[in-house]
BAKOLZA-85310 format. One record per residue (C-alpha): residue number from 0; y, x, z. Coordinates in steps of 0.1 Angstrom, whole numbers. Last residue first. Layout:
# residues N
<site i="NUM" py="Y" px="X" pz="Z"/>
...
END
This chain:
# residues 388
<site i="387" py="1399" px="546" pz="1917"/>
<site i="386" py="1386" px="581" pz="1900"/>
<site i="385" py="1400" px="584" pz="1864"/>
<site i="384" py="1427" px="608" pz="1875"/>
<site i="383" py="1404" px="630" pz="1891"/>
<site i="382" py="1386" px="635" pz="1860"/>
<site i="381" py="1419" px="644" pz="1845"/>
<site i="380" py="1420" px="671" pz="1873"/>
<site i="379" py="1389" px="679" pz="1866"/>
<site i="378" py="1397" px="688" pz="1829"/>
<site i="377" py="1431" px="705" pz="1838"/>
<site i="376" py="1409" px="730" pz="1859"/>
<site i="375" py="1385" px="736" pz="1835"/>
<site i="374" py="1350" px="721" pz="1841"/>
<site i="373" py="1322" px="748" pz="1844"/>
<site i="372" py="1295" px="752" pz="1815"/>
<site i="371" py="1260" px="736" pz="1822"/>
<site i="370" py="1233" px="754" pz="1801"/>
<site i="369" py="1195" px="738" pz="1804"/>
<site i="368" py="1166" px="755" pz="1791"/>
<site i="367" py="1132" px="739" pz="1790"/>
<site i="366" py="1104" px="754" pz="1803"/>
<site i="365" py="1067" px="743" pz="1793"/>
<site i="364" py="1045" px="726" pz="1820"/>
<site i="363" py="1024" px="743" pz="1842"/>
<site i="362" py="988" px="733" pz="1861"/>
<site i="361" py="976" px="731" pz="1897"/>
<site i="360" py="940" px="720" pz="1902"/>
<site i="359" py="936" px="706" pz="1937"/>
<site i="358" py="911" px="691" pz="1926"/>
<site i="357" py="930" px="663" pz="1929"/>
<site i="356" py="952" px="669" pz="1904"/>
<site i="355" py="982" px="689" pz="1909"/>
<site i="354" py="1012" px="698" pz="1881"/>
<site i="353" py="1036" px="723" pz="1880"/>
<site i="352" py="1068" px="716" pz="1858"/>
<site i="351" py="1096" px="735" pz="1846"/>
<site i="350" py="1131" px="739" pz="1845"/>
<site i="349" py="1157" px="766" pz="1831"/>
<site i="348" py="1190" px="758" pz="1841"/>
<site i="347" py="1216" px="784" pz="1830"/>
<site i="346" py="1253" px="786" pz="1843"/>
<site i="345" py="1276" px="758" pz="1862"/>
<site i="344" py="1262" px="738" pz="1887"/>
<site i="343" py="1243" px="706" pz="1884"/>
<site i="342" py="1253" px="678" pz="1906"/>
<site i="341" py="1223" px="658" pz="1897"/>
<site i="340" py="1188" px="662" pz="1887"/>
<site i="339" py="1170" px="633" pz="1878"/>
<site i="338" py="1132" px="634" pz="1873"/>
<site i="337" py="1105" px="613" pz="1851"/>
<site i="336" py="1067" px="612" pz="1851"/>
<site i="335" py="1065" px="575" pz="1860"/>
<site i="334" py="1044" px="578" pz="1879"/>
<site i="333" py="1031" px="587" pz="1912"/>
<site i="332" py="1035" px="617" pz="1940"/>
<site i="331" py="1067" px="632" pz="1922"/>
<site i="330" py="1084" px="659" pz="1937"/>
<site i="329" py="1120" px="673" pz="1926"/>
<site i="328" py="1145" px="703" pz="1931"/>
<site i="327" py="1120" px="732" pz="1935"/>
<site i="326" py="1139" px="766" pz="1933"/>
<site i="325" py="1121" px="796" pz="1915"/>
<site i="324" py="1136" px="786" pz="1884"/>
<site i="323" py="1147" px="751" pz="1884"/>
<site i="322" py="1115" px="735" pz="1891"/>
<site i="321" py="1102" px="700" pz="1891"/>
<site i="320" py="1069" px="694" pz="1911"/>
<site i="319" py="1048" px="666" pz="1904"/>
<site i="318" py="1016" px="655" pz="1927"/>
<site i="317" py="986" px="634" pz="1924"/>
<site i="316" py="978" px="638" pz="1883"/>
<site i="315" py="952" px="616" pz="1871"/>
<site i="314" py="956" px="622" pz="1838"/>
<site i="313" py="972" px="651" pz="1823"/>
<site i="312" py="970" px="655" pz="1788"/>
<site i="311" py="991" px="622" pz="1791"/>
<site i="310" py="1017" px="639" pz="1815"/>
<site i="309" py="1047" px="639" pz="1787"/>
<site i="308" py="1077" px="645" pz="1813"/>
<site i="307" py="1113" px="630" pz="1813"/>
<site i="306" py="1137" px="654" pz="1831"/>
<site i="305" py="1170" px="632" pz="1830"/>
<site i="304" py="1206" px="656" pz="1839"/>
<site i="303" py="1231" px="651" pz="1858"/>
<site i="302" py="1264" px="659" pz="1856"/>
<site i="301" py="1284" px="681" pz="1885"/>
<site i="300" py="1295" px="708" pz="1863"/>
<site i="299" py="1294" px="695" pz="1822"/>
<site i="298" py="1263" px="697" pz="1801"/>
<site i="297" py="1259" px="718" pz="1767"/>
<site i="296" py="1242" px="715" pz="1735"/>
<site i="295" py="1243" px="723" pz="1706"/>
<site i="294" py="1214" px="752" pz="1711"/>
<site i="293" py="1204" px="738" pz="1744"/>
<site i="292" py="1187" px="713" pz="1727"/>
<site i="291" py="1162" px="737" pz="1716"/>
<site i="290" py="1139" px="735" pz="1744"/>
<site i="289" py="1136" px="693" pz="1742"/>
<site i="288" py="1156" px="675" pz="1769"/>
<site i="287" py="1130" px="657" pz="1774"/>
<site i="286" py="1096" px="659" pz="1763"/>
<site i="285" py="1088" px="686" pz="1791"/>
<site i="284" py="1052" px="693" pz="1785"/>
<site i="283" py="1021" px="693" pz="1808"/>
<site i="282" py="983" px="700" pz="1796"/>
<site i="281" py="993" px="737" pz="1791"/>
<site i="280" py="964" px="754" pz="1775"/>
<site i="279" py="982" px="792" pz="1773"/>
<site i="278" py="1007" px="803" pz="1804"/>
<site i="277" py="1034" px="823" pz="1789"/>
<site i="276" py="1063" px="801" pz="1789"/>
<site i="275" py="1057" px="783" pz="1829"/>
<site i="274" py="1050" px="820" pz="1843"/>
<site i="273" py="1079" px="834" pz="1827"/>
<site i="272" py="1100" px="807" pz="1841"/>
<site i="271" py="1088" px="813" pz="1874"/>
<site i="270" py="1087" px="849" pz="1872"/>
<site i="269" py="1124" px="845" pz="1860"/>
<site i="268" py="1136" px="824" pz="1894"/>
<site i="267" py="1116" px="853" pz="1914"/>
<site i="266" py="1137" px="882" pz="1901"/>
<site i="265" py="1141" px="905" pz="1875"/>
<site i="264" py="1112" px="910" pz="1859"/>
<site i="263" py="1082" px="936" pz="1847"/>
<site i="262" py="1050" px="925" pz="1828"/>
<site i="261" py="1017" px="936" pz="1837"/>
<site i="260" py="988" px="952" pz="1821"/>
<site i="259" py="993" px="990" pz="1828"/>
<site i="258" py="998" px="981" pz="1864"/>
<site i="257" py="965" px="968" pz="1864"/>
<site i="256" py="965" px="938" pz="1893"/>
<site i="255" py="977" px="941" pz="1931"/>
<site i="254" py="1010" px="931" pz="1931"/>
<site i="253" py="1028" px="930" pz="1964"/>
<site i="252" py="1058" px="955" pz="1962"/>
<site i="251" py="1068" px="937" pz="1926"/>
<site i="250" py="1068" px="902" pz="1942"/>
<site i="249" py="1040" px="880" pz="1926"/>
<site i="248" py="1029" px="863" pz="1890"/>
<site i="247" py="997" px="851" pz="1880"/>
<site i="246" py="995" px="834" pz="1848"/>
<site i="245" py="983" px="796" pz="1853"/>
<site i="244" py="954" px="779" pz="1834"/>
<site i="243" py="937" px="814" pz="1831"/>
<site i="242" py="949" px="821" pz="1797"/>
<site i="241" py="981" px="845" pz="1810"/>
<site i="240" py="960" px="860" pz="1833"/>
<site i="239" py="958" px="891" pz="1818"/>
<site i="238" py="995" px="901" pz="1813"/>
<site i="237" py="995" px="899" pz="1853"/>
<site i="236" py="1034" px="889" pz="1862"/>
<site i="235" py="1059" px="913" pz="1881"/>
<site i="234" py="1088" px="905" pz="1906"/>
<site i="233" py="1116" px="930" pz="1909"/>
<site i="232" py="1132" px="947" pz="1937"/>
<site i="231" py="1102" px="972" pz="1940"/>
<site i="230" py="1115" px="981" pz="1906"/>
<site i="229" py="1148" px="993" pz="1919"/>
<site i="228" py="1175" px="984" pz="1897"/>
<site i="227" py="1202" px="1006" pz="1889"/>
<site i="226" py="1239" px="996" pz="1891"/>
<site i="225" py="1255" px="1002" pz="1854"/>
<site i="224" py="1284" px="1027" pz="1857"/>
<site i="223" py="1310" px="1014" pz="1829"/>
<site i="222" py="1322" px="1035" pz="1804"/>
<site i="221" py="1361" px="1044" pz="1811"/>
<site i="220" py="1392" px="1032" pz="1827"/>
<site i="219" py="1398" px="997" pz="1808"/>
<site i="218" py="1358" px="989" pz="1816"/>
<site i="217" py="1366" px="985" pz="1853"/>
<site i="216" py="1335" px="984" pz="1871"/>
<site i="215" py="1344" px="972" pz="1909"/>
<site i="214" py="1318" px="948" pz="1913"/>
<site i="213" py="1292" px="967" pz="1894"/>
<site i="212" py="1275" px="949" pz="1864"/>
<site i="211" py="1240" px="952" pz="1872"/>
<site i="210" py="1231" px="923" pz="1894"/>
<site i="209" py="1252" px="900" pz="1877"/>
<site i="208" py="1245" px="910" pz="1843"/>
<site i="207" py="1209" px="916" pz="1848"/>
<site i="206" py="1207" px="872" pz="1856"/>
<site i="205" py="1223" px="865" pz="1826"/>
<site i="204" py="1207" px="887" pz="1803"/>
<site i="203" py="1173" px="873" pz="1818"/>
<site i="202" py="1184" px="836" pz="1819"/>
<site i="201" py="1192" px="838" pz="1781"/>
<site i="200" py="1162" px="857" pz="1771"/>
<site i="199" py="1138" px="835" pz="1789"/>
<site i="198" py="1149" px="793" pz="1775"/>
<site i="197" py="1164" px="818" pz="1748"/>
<site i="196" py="1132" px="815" pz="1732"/>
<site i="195" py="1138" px="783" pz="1720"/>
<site i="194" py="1116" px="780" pz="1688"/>
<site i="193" py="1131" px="804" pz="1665"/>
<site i="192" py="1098" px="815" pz="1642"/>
<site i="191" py="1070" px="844" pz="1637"/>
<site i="190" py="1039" px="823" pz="1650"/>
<site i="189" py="1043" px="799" pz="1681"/>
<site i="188" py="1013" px="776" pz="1695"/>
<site i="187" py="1016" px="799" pz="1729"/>
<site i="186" py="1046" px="817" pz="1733"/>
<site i="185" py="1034" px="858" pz="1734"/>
<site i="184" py="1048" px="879" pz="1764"/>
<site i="183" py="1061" px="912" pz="1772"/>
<site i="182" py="1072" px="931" pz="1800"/>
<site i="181" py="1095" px="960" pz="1805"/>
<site i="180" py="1111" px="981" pz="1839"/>
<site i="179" py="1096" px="1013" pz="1831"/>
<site i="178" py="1088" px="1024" pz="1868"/>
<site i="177" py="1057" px="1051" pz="1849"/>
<site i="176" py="1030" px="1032" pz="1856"/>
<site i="175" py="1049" px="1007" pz="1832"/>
<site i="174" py="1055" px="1036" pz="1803"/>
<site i="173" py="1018" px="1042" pz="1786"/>
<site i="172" py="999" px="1009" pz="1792"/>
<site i="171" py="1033" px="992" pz="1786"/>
<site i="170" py="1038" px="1010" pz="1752"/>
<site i="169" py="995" px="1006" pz="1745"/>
<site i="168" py="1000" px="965" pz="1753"/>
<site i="167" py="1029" px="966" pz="1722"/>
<site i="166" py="1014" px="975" pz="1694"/>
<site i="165" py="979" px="956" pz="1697"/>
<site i="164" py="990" px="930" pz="1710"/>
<site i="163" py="1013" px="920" pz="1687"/>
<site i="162" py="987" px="903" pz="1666"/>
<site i="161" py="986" px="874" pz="1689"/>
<site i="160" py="978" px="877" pz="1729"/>
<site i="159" py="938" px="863" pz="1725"/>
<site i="158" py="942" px="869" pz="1688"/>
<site i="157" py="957" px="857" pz="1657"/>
<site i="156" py="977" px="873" pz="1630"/>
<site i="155" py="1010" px="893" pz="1627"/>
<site i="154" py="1026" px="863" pz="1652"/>
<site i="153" py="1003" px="836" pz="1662"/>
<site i="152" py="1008" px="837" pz="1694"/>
<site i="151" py="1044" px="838" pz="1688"/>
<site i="150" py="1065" px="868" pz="1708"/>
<site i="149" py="1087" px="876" pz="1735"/>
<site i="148" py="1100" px="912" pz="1745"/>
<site i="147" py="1116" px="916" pz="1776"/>
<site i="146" py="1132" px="949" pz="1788"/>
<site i="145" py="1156" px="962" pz="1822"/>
<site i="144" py="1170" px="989" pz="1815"/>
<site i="143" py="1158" px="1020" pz="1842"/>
<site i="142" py="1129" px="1032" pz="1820"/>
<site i="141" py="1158" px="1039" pz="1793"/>
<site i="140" py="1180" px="1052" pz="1816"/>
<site i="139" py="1150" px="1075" pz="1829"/>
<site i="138" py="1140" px="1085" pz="1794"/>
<site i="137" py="1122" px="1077" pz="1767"/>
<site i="136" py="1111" px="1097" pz="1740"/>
<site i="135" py="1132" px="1087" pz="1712"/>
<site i="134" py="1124" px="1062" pz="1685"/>
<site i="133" py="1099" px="1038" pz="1711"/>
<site i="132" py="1084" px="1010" pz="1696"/>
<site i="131" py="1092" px="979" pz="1711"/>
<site i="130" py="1080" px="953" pz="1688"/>
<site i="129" py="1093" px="922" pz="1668"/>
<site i="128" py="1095" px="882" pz="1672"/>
<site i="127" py="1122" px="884" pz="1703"/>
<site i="126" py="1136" px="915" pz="1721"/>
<site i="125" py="1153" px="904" pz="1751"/>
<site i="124" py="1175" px="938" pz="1761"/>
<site i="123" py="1190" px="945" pz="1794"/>
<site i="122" py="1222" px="961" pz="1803"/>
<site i="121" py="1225" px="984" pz="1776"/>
<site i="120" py="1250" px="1008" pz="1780"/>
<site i="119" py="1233" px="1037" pz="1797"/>
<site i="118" py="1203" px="1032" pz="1772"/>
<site i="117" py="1226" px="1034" pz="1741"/>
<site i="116" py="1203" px="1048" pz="1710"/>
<site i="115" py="1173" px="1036" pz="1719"/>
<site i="114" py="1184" px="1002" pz="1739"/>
<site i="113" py="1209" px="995" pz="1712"/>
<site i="112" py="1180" px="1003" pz="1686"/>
<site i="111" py="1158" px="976" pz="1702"/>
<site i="110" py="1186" px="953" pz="1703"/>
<site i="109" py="1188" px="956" pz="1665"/>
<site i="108" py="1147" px="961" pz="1664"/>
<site i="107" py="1150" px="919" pz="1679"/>
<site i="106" py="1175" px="914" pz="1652"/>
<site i="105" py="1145" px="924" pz="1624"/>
<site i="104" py="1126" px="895" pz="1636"/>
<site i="103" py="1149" px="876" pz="1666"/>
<site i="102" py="1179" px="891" pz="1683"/>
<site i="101" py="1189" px="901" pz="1719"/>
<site i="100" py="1212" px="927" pz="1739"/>
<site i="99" py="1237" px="925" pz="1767"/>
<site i="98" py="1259" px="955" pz="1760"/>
<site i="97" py="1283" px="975" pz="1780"/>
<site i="96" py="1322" px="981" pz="1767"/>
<site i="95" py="1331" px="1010" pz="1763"/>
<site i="94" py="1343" px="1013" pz="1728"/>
<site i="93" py="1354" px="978" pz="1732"/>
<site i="92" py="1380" px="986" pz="1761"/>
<site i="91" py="1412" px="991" pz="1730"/>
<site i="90" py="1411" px="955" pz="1731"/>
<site i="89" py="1436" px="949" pz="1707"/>
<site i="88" py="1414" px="929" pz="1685"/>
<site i="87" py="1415" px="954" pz="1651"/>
<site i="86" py="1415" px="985" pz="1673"/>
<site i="85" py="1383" px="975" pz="1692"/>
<site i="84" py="1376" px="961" pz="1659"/>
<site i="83" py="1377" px="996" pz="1643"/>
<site i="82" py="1365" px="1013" pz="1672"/>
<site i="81" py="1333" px="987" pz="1671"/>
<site i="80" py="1325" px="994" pz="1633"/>
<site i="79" py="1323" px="1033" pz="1639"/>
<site i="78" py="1299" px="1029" pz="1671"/>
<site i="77" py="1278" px="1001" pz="1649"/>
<site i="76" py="1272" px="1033" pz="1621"/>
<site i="75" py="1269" px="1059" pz="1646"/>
<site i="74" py="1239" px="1036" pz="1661"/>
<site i="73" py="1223" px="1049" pz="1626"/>
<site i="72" py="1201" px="1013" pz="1610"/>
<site i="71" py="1178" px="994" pz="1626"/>
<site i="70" py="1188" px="963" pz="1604"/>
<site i="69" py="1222" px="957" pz="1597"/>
<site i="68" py="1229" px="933" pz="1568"/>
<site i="67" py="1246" px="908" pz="1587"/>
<site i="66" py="1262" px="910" pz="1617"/>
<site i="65" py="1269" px="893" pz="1652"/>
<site i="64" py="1289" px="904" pz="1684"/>
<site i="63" py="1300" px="882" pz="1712"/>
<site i="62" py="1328" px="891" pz="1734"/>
<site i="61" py="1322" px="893" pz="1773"/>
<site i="60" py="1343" px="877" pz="1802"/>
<site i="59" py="1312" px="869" pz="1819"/>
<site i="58" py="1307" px="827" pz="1819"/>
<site i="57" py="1330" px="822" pz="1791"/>
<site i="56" py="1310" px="841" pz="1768"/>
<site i="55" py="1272" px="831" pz="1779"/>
<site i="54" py="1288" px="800" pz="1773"/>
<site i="53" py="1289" px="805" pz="1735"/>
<site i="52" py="1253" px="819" pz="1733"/>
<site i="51" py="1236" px="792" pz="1750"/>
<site i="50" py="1263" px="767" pz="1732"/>
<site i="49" py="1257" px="784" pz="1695"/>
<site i="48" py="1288" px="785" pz="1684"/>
<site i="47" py="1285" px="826" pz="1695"/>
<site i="46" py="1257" px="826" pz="1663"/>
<site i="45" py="1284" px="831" pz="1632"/>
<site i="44" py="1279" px="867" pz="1633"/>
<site i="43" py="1239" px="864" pz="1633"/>
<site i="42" py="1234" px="868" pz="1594"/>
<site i="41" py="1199" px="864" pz="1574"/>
<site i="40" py="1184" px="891" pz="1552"/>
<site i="39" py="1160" px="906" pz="1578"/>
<site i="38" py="1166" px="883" pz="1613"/>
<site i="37" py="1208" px="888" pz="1624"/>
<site i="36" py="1211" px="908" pz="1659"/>
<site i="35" py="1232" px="892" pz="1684"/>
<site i="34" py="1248" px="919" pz="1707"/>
<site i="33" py="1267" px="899" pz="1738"/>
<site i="32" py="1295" px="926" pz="1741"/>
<site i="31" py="1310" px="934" pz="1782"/>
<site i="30" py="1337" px="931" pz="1805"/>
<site i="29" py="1366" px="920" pz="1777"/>
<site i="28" py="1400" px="920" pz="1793"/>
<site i="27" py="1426" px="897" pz="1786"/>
<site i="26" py="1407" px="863" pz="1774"/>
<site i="25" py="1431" px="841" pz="1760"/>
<site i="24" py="1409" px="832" pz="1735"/>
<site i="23" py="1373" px="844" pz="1737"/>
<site i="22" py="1367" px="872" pz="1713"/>
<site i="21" py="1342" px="873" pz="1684"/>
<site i="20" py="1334" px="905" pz="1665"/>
<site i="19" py="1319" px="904" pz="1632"/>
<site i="18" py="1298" px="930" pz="1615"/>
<site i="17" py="1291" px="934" pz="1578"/>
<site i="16" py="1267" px="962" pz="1565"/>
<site i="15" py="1260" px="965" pz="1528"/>
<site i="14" py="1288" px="1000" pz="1526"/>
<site i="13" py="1307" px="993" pz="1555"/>
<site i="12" py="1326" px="964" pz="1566"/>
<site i="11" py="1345" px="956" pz="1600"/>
<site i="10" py="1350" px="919" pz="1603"/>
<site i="9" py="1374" px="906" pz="1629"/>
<site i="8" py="1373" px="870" pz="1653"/>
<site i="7" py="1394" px="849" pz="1676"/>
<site i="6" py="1380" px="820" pz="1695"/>
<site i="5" py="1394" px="785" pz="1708"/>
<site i="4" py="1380" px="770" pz="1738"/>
<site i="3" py="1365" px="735" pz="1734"/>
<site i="2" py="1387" px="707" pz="1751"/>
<site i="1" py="1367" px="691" pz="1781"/>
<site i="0" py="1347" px="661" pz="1775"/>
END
């Protein structure tokens, strides 16, 4: 295993708010600020040793930003905190630096607030276990950033979509007819908990920072111009079908359902995984890895990983197909229900499963999230060593 990079951190405090900045060692320019938002009365600065937060890091050059006690509170107050570790670090860039937000419960409304109070600088926000209600009236930046918000069924009370529904399908209805690139989703079986859902949020902010972070920004100079994103570039999923044994999903420029009902993504790899998450009555599941594994854990570039599936809710099945976002790496045409990926390359995995029966039935598993961190170069050469 490769030697774990070292990390430098700085508290700013202010009245009951405590922020903590996290900085890759050795790292000479910092491109951007994973925002972690701490849940009411809990504390997020700690959370970069989390390994899908921790790569997330190493992968884009960005710092990682917890807190605790900060809950939808004045964006002056975060902007003061950040010149004082921007001055505290040496990394005088902070105060430009674009955001790739998420949080759960009350650190859901902190990425919310970023995206209120920062829309040019938000890169995409993955709001989990709490609304999107709008502070400001929103406008074309904040159409223009791409959203996600993910809750429990269960969440607020029970329901067809939870008890979310009912605040968040009447911001969609309003804004998606309008190019607001959000969508929304309840987990089925989940109430107001952590249980993985950074098997989405973590491939979203991944994938926006690639396609939004321009080639040549230069965050030393001067806020960063985010590239927009064209919402026929997109892929969009029916908020509808999510309880018809397999939520419909298609290329923005090809959907034909309610607009006002429909959930906004990236790309085809994150309709796949949004479509595996949000369908309800799924007889497959992924026993292992398990979704949260990805929390301690991470795999090396060019391991391989075991995809062990629970099929017994699925009887009879004819067909298997493993999934690593949009891209089908595995078929199965009789048991057992097991897959071996190999060669992995560095950055987030998320697989699923689609299951055929011979009614030509075709039914999802659950995602599971998969981060694979890229060998140093004195690590392969070491693994060269070993070679005979």
């Amino acid at each position: 295993m490769p030697k774990q990079a070292g990390y430098k951190s700085y508290d700013y405090t202010e009245a009951d708010h405590t922020f903590r900045l996290v900085v890759p060692e050795g790292l000479a320019v910092v491109r951007g600020i994973l925002a972690v938002g701490p849940y009411s009365g809990g504390d997020s600065r700690d959370y970069y040793q989390q390994a899908w937060y921790r790569e997330f890091l190493h992968v884009h050059d960005f710092a990682f930003l917890g807190a605790k006690g900060f809950y939808l509170h004045d964006y002056r107050v975060l902007q003061t905190a950040l010149k004082q570790l921007a001055a505290d670090s040496g990394h005088p860039e902070l105060v430009h630096a674009p955001y790739a937000a998420t949080g759960f419960s009350a650190g859901g409304g902190f990425a919310r607030r970023l995206l209120m109070g920062a829309p040019d600088r938000v890169i995409a926000a993955v709001i989990v276990g709490s609304t999107l209600k709008l502070t400001v009236k929103p406008t074309a930046a904040h159409l223009g950033t791409p959203v996600c918000v993910i809750n429990g069924e269960h969440e607020h009370g029970k329901g067809e979509a939870g008890g979310m529904a009912a605040l968040l399908e009447p911001v969609l209805a309003d804004y998606r007819p309008k190019g607001a690139l959000w969508g929304w989703m309840a987990v089925p079986g989940v109430g107001h908990e952590f249980a993985g859902q950074e098997v989405l949020a973590m491939p979203i902010l991944d994938a926006a920072v690639r396609l939004r972070y321009p080639a040549d920004g230069d965050v030393r100079k001067g806020p960063v111009k985010l590239k927009p994103v064209e919402p026929e570039a997109g892929w969009v999923a029916d908020n509808t079908t999510w309880m018809s044994g397999l939520t419909a999903i298609a290329p923005a420029r090809d959907f034909k359902g309610d607009l006002t009902k429909s959930s906004w993504l990236l790309n085809k790899d994150l309709a796949f995984v949004y479509r595996a998450y949000a369908t309800y009555d799924r007889p497959l599941r992924i026993a292992s890895p398990r979704n949260t594994d990805a929390r301690d854990r991470v795999w090396d570039a060019g391991s391989s990983v075991i995809i062990v599936v629970d099929d017994s809710q699925f009887a009879g099945w004819e067909k298997l197909e493993l999934y690593d976002g949009a891209e089908k790496v595995g078929e199965l045409a009789k048991g057992p229900a097991q897959f071996i990926v190999e060669d992995l390359k560095a950055g987030y995995h998320a697989f699923s499963v689609l299951g055929t029966d011979a009614k030509g039935t075709i039914r999802p598993s659950d995602p599971v999230l998969v981060v694979v961190r890229e060998l140093s170069a004195a690590s392969q050469s070491a693994a060269g060593a070993k070679l005979p």
